[in-house]
N, C-alpha and C positions, 0 to 999 in steps of 0.2 A: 588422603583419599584422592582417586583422581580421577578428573570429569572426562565424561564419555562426550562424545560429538552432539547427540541426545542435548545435553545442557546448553553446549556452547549455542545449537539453535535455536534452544529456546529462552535465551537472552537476547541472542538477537531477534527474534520476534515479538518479546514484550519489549522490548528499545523500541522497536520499531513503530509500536502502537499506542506508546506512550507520549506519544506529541500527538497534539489538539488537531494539526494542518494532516499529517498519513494520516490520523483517523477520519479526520474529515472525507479525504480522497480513497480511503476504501469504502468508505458510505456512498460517496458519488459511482465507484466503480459495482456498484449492486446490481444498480440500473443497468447495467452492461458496458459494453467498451468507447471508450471515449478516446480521443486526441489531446496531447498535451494544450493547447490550446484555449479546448472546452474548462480543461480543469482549471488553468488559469482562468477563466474571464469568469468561472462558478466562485471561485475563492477569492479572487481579485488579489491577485500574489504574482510576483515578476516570474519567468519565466525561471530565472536562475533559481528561486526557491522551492520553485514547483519539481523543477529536476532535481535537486537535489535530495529533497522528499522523495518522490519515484525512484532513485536509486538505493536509497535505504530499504523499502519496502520490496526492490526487485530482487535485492541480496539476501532480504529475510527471507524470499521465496513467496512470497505473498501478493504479490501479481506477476506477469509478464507483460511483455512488448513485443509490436508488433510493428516493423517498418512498413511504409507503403509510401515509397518513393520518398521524398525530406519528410516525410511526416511519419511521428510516433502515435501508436495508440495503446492503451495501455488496459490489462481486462486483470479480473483478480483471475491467481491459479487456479481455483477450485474451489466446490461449495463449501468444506470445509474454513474457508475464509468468513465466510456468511454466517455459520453460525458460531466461529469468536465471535463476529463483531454482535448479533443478536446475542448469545451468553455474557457478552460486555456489558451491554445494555441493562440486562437485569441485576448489577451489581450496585447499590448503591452507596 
């Protein structure tokens, strides 16, 4: 049987939601768009860990970036992102 692109994204999107720290940083990103930064000094995580979480999350398609001059900010895609993470929520 062979998988459609359909699959292939939607592994990488539960990859992606399956660490404790993206989930975390799509819960901060609710609130609306923040700077890499904010996310570190909210998580207390080096900057190198923080990006490398954001770029998982930005290839699942489940936030983008925004440059503004040396600085990244980073907002979820879409409300669809909102309510996974609120349908997450309700799984115990």
């Amino acid at each position: 049987r062979s998988r459609g692109l359909g699959d292939v994204y939607k592994r990488q999107v539960f990859k992606a939601v399956a660490d404790p720290t993206r989930l975390k940083i799509l819960k901060l990103l609710i609130g609306g768009e923040l700077c890499i930064c904010d996310i570190m000094i909210a998580l207390k995580k080096p900057q190198s860990s923080i990006s490398r979480n954001l770029a998982m999350l930005e290839d699942a398609g489940l936030i983008k970036e925004r440059k503004d001059g040396k600085w990244c900010h980073y907002r979820l895609s879409d409300g669809a992102v909102i309510e996974m993470i609120n349908l997450a929520a309700l799984i115990k």
